[in-house]
GUSEDO-311600 format. One record per residue: residue number from 1; residue in one letter; z, y, x of N, C-alpha, C, CB in turn. Coordinates in Angstrom, 3 decimals, padded with zeros to 6 digits. Atoms other than C-alpha are relative to their C-alpha. Last residue first. Glycine has a CB too. Layout:
<nodes>
nr: NUM | rest: A | n.z: Z | n.y: Y | n.x: X | ca.z: Z | ca.y: Y | ca.x: X | c.z: Z | c.y: Y | c.x: X | cb.z: Z | cb.y: Y | cb.x: X;
...
</nodes>
This chain:
<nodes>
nr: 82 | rest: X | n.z: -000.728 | n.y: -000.771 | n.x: 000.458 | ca.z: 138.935 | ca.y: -143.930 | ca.x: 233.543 | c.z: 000.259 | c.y: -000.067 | c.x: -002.131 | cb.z: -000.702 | cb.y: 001.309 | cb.x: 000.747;
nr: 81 | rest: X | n.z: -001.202 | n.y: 000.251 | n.x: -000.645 | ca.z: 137.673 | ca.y: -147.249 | ca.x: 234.611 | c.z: 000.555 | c.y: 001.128 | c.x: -000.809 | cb.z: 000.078 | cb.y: 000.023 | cb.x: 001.675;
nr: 80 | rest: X | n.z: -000.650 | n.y: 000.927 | n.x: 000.343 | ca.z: 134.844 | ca.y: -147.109 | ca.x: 232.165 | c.z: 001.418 | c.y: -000.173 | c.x: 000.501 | cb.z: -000.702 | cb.y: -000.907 | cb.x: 000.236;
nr: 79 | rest: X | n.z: -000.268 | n.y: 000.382 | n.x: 001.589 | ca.z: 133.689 | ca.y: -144.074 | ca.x: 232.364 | c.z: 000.650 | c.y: -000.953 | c.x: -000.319 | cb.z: -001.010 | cb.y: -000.253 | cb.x: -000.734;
nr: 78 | rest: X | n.z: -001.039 | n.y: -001.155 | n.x: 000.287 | ca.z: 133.640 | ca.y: -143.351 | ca.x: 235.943 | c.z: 000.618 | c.y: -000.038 | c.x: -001.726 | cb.z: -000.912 | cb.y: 001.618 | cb.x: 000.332;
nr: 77 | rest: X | n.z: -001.134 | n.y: 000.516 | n.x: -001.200 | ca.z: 131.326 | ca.y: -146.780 | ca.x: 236.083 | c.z: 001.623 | c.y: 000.851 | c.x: 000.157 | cb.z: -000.875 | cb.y: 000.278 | cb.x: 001.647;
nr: 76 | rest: X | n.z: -000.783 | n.y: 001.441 | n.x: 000.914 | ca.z: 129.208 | ca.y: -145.581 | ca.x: 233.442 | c.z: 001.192 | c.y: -000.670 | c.x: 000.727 | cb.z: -001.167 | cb.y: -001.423 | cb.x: -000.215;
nr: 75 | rest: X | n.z: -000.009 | n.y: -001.061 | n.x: 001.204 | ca.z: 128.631 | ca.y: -141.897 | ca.x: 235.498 | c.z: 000.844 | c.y: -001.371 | c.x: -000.881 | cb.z: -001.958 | cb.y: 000.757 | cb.x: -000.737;
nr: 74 | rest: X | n.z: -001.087 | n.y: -000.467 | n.x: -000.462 | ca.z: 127.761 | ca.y: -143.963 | ca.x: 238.640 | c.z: 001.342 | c.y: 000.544 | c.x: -001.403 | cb.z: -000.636 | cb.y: 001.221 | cb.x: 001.001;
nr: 73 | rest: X | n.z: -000.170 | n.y: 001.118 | n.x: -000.023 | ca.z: 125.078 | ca.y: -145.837 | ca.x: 236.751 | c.z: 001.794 | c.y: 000.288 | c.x: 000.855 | cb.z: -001.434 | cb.y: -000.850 | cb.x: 000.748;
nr: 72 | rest: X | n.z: -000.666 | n.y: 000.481 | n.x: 001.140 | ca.z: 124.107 | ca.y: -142.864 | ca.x: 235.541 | c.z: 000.583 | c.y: -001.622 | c.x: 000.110 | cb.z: -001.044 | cb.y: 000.174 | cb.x: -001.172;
nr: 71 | rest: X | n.z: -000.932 | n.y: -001.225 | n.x: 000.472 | ca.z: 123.777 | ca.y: -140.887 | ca.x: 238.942 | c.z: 000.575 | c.y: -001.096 | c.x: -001.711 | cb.z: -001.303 | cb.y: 002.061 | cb.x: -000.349;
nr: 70 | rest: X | n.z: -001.241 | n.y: -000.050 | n.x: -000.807 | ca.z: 122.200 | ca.y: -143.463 | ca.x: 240.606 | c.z: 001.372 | c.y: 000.214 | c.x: -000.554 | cb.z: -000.154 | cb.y: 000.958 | cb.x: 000.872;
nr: 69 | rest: X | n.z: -000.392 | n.y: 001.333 | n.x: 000.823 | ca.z: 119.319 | ca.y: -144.305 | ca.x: 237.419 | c.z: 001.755 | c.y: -000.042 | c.x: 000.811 | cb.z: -001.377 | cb.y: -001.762 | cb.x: 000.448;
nr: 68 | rest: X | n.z: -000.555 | n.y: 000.129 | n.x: 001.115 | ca.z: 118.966 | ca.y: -140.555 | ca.x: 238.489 | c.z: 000.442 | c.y: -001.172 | c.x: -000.691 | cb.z: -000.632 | cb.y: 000.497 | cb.x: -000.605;
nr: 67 | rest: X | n.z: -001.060 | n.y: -000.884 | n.x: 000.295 | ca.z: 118.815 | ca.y: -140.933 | ca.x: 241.835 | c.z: 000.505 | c.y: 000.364 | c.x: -001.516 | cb.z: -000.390 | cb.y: 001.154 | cb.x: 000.616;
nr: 66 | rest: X | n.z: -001.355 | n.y: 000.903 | n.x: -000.500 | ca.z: 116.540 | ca.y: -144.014 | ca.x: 241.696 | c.z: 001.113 | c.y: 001.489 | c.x: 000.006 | cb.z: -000.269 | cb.y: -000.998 | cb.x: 002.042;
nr: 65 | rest: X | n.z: -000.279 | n.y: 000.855 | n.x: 000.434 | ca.z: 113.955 | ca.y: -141.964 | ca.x: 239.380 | c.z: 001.414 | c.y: -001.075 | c.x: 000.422 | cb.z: -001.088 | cb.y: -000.331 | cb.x: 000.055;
nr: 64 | rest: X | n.z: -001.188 | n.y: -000.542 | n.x: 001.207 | ca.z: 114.262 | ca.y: -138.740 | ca.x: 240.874 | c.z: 000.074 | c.y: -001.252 | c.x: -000.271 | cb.z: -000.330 | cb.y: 001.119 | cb.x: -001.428;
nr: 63 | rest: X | n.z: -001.112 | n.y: -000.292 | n.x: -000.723 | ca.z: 112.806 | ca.y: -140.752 | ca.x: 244.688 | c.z: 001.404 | c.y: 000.874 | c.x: -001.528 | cb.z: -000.756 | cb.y: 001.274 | cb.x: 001.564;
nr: 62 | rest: X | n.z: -000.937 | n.y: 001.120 | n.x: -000.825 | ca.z: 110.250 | ca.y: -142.817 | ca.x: 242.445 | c.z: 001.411 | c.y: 000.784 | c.x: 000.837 | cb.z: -001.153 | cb.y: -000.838 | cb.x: 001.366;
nr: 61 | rest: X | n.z: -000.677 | n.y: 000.871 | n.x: 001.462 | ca.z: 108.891 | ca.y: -139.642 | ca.x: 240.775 | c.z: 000.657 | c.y: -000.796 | c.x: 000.314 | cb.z: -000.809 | cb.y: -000.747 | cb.x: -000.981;
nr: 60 | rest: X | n.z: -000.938 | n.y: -001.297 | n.x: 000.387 | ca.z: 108.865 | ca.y: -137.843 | ca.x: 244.542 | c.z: 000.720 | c.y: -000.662 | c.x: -001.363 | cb.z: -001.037 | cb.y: 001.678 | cb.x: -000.388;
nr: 59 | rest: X | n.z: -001.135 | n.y: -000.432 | n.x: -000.765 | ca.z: 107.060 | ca.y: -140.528 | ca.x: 245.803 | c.z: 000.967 | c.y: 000.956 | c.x: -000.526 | cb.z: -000.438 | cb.y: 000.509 | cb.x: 001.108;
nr: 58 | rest: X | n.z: -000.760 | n.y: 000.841 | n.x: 000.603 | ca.z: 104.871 | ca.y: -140.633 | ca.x: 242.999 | c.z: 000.907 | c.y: -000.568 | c.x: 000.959 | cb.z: -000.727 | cb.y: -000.913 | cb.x: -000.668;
nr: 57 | rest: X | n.z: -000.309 | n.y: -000.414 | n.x: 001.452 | ca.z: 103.822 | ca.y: -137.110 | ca.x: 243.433 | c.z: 000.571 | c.y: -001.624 | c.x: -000.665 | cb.z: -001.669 | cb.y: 000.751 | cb.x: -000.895;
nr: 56 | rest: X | n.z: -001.422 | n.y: -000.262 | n.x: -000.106 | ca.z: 103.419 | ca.y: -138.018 | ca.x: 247.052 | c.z: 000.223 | c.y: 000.321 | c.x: -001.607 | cb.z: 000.423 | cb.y: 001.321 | cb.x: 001.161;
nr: 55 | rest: X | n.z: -001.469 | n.y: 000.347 | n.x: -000.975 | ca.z: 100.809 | ca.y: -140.415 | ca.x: 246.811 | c.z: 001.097 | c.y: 000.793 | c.x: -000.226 | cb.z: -000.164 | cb.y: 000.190 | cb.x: 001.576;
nr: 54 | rest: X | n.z: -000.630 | n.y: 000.862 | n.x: 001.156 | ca.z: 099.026 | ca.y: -138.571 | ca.x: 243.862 | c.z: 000.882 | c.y: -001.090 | c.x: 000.136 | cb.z: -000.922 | cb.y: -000.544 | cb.x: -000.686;
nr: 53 | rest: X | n.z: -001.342 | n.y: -000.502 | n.x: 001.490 | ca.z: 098.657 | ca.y: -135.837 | ca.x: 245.757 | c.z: 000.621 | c.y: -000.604 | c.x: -000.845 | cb.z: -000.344 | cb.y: 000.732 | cb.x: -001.043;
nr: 52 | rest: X | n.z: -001.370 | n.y: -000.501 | n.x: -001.094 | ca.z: 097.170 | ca.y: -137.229 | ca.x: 249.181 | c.z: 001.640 | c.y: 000.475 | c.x: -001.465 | cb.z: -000.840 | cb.y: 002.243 | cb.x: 001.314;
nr: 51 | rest: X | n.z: -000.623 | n.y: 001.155 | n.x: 000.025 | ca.z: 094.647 | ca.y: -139.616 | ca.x: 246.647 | c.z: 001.244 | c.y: 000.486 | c.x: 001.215 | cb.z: -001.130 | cb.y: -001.378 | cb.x: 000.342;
nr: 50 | rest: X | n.z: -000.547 | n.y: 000.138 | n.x: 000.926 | ca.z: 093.494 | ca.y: -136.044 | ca.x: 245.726 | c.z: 000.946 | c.y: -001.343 | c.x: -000.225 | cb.z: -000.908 | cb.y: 000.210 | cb.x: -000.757;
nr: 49 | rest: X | n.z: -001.344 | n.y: -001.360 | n.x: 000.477 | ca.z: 093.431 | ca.y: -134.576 | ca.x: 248.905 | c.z: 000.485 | c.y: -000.428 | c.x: -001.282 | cb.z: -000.635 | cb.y: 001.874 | cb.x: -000.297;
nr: 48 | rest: X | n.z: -001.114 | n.y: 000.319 | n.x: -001.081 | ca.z: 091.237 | ca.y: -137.661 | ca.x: 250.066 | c.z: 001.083 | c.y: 000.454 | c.x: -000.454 | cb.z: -000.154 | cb.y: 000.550 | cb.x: 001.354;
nr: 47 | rest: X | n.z: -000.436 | n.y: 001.756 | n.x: 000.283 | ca.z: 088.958 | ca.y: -137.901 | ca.x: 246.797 | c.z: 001.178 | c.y: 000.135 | c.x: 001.136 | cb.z: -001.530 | cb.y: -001.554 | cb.x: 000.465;
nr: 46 | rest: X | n.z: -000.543 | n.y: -000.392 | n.x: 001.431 | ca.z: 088.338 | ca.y: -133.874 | ca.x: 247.542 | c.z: 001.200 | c.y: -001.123 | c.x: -000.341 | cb.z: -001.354 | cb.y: -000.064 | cb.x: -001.258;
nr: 45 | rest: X | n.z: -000.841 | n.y: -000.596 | n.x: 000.020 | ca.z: 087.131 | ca.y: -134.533 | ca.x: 250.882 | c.z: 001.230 | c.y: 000.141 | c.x: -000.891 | cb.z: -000.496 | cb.y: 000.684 | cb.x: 000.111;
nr: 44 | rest: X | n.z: -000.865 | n.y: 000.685 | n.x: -001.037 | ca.z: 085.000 | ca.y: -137.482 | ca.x: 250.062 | c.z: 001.116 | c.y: 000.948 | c.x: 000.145 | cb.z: -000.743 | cb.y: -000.300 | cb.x: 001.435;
nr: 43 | rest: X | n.z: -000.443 | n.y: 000.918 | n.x: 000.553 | ca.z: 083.284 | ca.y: -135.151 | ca.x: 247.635 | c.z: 001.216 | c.y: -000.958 | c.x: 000.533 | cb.z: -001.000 | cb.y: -000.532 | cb.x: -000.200;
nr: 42 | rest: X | n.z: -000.827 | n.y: -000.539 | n.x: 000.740 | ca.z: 082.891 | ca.y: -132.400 | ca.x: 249.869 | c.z: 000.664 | c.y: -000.999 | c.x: -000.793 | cb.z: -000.569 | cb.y: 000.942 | cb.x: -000.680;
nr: 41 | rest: X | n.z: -001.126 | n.y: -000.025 | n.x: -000.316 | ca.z: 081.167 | ca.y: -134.690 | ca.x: 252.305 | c.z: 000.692 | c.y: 000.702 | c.x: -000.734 | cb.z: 000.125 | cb.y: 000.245 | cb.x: 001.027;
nr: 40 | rest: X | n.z: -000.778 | n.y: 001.253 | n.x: -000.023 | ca.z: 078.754 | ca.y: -136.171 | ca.x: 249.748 | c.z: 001.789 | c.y: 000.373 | c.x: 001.180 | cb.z: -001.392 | cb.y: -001.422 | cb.x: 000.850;
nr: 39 | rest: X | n.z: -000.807 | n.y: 000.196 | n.x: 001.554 | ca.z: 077.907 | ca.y: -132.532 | ca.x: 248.403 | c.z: 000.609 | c.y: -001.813 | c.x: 000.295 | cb.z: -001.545 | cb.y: 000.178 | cb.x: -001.825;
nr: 38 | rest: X | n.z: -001.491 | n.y: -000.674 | n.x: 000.340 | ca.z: 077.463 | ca.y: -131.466 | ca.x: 252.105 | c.z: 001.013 | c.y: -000.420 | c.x: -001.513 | cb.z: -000.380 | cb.y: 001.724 | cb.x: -000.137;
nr: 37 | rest: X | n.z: -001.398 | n.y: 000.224 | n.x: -000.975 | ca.z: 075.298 | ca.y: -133.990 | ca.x: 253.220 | c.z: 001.195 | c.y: 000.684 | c.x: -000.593 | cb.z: -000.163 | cb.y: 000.664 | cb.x: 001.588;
nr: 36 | rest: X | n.z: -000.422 | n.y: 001.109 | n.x: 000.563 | ca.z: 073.352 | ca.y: -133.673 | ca.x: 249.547 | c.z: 001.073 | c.y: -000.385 | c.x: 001.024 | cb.z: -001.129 | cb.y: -001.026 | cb.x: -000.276;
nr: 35 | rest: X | n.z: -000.656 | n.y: -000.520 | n.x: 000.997 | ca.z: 072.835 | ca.y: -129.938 | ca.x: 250.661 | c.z: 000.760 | c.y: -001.311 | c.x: -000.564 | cb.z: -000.970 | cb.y: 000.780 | cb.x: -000.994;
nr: 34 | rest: X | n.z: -001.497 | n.y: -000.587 | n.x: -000.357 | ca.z: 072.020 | ca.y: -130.653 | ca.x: 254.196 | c.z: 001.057 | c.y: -000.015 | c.x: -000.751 | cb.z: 000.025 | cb.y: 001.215 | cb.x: 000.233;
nr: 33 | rest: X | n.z: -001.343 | n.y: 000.757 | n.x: -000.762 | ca.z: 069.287 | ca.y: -133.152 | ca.x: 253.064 | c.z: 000.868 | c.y: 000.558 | c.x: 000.423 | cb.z: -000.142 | cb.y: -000.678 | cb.x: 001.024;
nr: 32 | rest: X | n.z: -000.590 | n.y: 000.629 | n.x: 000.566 | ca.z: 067.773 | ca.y: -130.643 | ca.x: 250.646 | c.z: 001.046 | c.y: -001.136 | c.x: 001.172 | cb.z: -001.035 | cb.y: -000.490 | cb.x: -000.962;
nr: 31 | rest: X | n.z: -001.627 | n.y: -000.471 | n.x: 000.886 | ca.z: 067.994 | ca.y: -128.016 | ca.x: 253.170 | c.z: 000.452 | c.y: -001.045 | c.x: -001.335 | cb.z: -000.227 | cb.y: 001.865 | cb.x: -000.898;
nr: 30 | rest: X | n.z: 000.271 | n.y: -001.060 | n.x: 001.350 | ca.z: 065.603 | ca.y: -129.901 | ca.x: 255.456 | c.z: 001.153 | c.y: 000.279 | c.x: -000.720 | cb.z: -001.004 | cb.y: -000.569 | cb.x: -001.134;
nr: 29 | rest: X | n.z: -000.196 | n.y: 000.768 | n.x: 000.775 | ca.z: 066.360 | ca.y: -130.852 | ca.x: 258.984 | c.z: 000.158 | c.y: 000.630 | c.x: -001.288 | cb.z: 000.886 | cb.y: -000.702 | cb.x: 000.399;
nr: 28 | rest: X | n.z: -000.404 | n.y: -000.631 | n.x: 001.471 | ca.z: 064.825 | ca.y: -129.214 | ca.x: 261.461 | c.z: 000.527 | c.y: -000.879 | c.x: -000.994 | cb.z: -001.174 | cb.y: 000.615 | cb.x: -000.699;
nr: 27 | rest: X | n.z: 001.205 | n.y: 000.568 | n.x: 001.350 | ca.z: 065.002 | ca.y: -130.946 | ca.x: 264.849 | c.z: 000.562 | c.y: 001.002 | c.x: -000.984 | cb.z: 000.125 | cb.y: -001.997 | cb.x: -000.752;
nr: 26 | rest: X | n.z: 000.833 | n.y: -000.493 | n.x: -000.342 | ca.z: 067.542 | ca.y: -128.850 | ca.x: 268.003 | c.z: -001.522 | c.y: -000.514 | c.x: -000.963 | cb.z: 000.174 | cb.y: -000.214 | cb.x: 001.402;
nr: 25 | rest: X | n.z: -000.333 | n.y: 000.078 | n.x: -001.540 | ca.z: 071.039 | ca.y: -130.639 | ca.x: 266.983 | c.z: -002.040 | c.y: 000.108 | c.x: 000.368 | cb.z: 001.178 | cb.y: -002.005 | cb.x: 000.604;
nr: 24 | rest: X | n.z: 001.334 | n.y: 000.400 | n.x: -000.325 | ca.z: 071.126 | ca.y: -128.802 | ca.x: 263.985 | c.z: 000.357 | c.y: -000.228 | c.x: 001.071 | cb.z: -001.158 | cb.y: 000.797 | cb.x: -000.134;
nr: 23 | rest: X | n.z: 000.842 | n.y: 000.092 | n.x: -001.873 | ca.z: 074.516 | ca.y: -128.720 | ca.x: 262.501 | c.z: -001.475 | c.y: -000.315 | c.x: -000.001 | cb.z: 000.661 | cb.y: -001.493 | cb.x: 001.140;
nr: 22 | rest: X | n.z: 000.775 | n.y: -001.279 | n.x: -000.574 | ca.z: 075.155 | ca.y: -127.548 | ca.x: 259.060 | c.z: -000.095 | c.y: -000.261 | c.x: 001.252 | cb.z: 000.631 | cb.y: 001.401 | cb.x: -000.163;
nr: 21 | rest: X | n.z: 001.014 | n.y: -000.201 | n.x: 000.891 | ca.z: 075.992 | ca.y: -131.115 | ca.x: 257.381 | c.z: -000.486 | c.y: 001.141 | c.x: 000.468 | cb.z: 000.335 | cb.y: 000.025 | cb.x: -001.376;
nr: 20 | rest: X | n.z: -000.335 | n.y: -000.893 | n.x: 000.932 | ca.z: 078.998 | ca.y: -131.741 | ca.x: 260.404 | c.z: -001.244 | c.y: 000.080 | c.x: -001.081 | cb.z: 000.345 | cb.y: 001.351 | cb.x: 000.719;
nr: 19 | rest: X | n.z: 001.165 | n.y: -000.947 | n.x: 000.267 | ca.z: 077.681 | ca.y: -134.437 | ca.x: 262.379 | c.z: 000.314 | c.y: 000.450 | c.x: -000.909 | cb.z: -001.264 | cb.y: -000.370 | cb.x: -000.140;
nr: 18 | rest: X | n.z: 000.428 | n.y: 000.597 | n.x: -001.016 | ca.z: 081.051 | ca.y: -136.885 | ca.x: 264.233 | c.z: -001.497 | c.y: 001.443 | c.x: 000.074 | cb.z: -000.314 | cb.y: -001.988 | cb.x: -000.344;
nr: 17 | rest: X | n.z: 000.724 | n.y: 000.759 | n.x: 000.097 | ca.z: 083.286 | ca.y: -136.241 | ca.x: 260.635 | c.z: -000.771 | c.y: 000.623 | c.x: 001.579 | cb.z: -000.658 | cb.y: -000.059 | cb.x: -001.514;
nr: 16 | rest: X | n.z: 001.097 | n.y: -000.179 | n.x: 000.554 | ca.z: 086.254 | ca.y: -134.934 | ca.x: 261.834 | c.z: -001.161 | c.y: -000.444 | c.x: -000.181 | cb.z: -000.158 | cb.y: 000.601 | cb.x: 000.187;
nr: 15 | rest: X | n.z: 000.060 | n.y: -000.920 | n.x: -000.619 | ca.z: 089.043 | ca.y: -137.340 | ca.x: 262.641 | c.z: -001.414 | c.y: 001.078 | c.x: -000.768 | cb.z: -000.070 | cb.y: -000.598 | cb.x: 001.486;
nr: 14 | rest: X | n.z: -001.157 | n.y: -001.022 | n.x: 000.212 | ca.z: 090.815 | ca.y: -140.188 | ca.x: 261.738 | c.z: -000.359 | c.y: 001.578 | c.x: 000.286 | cb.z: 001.215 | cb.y: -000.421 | cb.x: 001.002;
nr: 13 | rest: X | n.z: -000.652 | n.y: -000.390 | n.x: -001.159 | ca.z: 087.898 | ca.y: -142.066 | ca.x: 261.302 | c.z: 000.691 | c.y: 000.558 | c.x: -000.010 | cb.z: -000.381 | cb.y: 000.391 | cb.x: 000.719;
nr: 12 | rest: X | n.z: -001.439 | n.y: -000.199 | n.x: 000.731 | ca.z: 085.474 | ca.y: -144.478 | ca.x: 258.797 | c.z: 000.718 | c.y: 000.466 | c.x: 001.483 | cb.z: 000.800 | cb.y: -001.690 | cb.x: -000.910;
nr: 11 | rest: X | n.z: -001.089 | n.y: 000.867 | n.x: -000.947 | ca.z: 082.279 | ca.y: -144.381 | ca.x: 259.329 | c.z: 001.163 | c.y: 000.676 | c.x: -000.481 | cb.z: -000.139 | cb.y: 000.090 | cb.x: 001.814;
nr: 10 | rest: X | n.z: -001.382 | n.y: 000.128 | n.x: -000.161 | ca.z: 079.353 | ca.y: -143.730 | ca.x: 256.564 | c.z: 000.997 | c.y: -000.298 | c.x: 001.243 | cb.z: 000.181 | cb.y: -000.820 | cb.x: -000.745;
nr: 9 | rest: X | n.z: -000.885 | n.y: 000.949 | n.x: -000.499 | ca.z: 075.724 | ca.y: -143.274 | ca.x: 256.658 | c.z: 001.648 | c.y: 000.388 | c.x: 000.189 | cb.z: -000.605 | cb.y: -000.368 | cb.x: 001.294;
nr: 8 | rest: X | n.z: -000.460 | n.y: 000.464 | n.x: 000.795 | ca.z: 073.907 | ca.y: -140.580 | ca.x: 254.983 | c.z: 000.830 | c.y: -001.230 | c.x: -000.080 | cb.z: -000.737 | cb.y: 000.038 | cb.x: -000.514;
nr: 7 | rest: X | n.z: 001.045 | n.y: 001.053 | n.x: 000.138 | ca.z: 071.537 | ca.y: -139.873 | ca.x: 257.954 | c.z: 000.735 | c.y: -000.535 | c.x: -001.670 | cb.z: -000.010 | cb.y: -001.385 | cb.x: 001.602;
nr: 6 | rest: X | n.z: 000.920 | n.y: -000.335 | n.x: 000.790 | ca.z: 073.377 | ca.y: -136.729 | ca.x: 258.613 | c.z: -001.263 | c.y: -000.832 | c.x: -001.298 | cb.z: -000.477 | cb.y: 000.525 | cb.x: 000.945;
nr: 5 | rest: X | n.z: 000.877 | n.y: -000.652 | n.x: -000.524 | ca.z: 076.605 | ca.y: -138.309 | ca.x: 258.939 | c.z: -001.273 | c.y: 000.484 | c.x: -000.491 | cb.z: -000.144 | cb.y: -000.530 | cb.x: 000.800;
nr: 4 | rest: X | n.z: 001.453 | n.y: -000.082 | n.x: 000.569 | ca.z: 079.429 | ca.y: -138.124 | ca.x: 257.104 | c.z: -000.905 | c.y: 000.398 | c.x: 000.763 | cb.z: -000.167 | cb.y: 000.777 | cb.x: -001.029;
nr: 3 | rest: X | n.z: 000.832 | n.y: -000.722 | n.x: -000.795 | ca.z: 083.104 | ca.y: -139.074 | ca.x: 258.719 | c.z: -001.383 | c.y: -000.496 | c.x: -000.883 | cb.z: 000.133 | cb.y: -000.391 | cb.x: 001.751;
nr: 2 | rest: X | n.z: 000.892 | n.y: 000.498 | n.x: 000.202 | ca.z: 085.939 | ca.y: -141.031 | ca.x: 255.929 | c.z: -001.026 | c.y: 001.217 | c.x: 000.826 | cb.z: -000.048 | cb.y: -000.390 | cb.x: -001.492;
nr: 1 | rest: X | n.z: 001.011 | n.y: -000.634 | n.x: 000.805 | ca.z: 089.203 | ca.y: -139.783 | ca.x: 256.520 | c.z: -001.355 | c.y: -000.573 | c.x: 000.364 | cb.z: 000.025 | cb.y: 001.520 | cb.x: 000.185;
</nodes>
């Protein structure tokens, strides 16, 4: 997953991002910059979960797909001999 820091800079990590958007580490930092932190890490978030769903959802299509081409290929085969 992609870590957001305050500064609007990017790293790339397996882990939580490094500066959450509601941390203060003892400076003020204005609510517009929190708000755009947060709307870039939500974003990112989103994009993750959604490229998580659309992985397995074609995993899953691919796994009916060979079972069913299985099944009829089995099916023609029973057919013919018998």
């Amino acid at each position: 997953m992609t870590a957001v820091h305050m500064d609007g800079k990017f790293q790339e990590k397996n882990a939580r991002p490094m500066l959450h958007p509601f941390c203060n580490l003892g400076n003020e930092v204005d609510e517009e910059r929190q708000r755009t932190a947060l709307r870039i890490y939500k974003s990112i978030v989103i994009r993750e979960k959604r490229k998580l769903l659309l992985l397995s959802f074609i995993k899953r299509e691919k796994t009916w797909r060979e079972t069913t081409a299985k099944r009829l290929i089995n099916f023609h085969f029973y057919a013919i001999i018998t």
